[in-house]
C-alpha positions as CSV (number, residue, x, y, z in Angstrom):
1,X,0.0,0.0,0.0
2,X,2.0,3.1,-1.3
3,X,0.8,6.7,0.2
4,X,1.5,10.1,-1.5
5,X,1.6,12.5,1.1
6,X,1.0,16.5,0.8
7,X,2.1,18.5,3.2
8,X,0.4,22.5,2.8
9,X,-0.7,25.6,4.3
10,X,-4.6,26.8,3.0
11,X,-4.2,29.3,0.6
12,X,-5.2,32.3,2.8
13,X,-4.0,35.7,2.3
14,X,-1.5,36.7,4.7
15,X,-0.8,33.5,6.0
16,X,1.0,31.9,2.6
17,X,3.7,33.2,0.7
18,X,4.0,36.0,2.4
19,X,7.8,36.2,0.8
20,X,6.4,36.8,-2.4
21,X,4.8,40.6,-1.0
22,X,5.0,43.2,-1.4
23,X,6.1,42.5,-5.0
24,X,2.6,40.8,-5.1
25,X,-0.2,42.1,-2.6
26,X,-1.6,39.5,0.0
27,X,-4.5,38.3,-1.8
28,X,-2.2,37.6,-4.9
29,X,0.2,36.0,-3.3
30,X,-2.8,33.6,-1.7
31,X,-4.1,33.0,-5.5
32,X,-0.7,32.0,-6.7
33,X,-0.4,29.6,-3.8
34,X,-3.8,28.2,-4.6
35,X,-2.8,27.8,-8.0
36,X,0.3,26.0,-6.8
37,X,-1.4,23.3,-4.7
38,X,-4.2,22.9,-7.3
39,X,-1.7,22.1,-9.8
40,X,0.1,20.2,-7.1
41,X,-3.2,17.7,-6.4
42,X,-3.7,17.0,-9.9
43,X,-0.4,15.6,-10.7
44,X,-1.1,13.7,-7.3
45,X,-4.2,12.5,-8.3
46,X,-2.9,11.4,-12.1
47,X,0.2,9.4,-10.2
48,X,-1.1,5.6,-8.9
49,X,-1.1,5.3,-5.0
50,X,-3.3,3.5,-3.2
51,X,-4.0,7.0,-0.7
52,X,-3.7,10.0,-1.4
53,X,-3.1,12.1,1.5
54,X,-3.3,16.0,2.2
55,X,-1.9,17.1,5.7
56,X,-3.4,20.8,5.9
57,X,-3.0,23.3,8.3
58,X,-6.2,25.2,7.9
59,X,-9.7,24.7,6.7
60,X,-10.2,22.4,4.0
61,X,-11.7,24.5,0.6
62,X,-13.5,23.8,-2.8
63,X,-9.6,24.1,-4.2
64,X,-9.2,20.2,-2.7
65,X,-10.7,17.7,-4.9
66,X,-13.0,14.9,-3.2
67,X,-10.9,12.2,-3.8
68,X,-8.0,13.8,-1.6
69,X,-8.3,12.7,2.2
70,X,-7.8,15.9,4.0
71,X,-6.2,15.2,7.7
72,X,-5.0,18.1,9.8
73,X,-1.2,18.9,10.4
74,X,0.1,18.9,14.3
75,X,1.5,21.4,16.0
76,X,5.2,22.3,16.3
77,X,8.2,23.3,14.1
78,X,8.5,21.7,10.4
79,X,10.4,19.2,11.8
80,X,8.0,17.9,13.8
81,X,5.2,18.4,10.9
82,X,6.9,16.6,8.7
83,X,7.8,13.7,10.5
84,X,4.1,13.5,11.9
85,X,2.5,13.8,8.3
86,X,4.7,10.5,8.1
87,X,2.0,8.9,10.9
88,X,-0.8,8.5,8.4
89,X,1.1,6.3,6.0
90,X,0.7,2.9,5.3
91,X,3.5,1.1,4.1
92,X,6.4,3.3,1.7
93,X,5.1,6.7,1.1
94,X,6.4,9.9,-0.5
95,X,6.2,13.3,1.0
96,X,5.8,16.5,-1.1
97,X,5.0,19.9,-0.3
98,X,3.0,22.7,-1.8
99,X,5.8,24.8,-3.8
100,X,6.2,22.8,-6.8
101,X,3.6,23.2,-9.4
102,X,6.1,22.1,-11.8
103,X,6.5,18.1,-10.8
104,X,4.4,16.0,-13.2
105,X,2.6,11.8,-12.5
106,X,5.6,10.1,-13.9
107,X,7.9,12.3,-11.2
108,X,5.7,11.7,-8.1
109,X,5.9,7.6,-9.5
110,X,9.6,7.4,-10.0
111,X,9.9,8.7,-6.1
112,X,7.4,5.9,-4.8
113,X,9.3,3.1,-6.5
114,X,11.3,1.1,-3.7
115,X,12.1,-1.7,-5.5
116,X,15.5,-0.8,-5.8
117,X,16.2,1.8,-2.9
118,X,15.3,2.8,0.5
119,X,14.6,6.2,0.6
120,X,13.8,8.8,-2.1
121,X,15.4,12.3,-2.0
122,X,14.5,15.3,-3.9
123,X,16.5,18.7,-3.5
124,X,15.3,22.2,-4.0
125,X,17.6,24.5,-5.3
126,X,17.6,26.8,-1.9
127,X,19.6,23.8,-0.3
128,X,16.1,22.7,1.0
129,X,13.8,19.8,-0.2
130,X,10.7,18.9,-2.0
131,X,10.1,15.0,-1.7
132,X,10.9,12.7,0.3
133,X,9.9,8.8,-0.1
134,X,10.6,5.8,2.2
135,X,10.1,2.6,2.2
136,X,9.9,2.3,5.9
137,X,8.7,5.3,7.3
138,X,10.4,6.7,10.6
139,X,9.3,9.9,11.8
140,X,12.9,9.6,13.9
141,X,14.5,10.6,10.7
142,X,13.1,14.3,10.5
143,X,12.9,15.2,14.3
144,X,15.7,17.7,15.1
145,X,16.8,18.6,11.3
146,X,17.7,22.0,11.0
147,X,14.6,23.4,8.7
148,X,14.8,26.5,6.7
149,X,18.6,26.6,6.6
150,X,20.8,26.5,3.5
151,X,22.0,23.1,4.8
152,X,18.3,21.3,5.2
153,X,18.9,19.1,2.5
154,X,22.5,18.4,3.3
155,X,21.5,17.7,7.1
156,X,18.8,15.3,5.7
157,X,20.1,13.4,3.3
158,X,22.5,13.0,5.7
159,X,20.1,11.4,8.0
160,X,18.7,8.7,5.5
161,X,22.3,8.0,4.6
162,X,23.4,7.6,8.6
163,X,20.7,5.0,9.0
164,X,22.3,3.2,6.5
165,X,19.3,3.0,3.8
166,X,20.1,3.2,0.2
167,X,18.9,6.8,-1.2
168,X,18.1,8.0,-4.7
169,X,17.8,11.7,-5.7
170,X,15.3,13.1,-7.6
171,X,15.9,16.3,-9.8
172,X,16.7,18.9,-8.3
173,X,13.5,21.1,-8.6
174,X,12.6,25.2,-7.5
175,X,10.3,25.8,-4.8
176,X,8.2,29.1,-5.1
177,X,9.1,31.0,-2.1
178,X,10.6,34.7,-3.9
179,X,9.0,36.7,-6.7
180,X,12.2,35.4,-9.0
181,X,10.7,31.7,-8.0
182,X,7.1,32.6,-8.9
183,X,9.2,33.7,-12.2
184,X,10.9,30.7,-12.6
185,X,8.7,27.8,-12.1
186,X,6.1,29.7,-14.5
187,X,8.1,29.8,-17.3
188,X,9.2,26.6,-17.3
189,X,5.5,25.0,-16.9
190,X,3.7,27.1,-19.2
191,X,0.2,24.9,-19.1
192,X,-0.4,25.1,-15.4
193,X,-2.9,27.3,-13.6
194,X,0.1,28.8,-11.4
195,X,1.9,30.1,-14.8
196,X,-1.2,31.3,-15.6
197,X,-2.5,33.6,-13.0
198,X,1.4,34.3,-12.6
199,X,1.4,35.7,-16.4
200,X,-2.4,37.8,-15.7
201,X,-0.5,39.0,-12.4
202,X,2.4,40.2,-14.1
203,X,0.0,42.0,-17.2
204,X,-1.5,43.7,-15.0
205,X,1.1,45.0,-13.1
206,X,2.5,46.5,-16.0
């Protein structure tokens, strides 16, 4: 039984990418991360899993499709999130957050093939990450990294490696966080409603 976790704020305005203000306003910035995570659960939903899993901290909206299961996130640092969102897996699972509007089905299935590794690792280009996939999921392996650091990804690969579980990376992949992200990731996936609201943004700004 493979689980594709989602791991993601509600797309309300002044509680989500606020990095991306003022260059857009509150309420933009909201839109672009709804964008985001809609693109986000459609690639999930287009990837075979036997669950599909959304760990949300805030009220669940008509943004999430029906056939997500929508569970809260706990309380704490990332850290702690993380490695909780973790708990409602059955059997190997891959972990991906809300940033990425660019990963596609055939991604998101590469990282939940075990069959010849332990662990899945995908970097983000800030020295972060944006997947993660065991086989054997042990919320041990996230308590206590360093989150929001230039050495996250270093610290947790690290971790998977130290436990002595074969790891595989993933591509290396952008997570929106700056204006020059939005940017970024919209250009190179031009089809997706974030590259689309980014582009109306962006027109009318001019």
């Amino acid at each position: 039984m493979s689980t594709l976790l989602v791991i993601a704020k509600a797309p309300v305005a002044g509680r989500v990418k606020t990095r991306l203000t003022p260059h857009f306003t509150p309420e933009q910035a909201a839109g672009l991360a709804q964008a985001a995570l809609q693109d986000t659960l459609e690639a999930v939903l287009a990837t075979p899993a036997t669950r599909r899993v959304l760990v949300l901290d805030g009220e669940r909206g008509p943004w999430a499709p029906r056939e997500i299961e929508v569970v809260p996130q706990c309380a704490g640092g990332l850290d702690a999130r993380l490695a909780a969102a973790f708990s409602h897996a059955e059997g190997p699972a891959l972990l991906i957050g809300m940033d990425t509007p660019q990963i596609t089905p055939e991604l998101l299935a590469q990282g939940l093939d075990f069959n010849e590794t332990d662990a899945w690792f995908g970097p983000a280009d800030d020295g972060g990450f944006w997947a993660l996939g065991l086989a054997e999921p042990d919320p041990a392996l996230l308590l206590g990294v360093p989150m929001s650091v230039p050495h996250t990804g270093r610290e947790q690969r690290r971790r998977l490696t130290s436990s002595g579980r074969a790891v595989r990376d993933l591509p290396e992949l952008c997570d929106v966080d700056t204006p020059a992200d939005a940017a970024q990731v919209a250009a190179a996936v031009p089809g997706t409603r974030f590259a689309a609201l980014h582009a109306g943004l962006c027109a009318v700004a001019r």
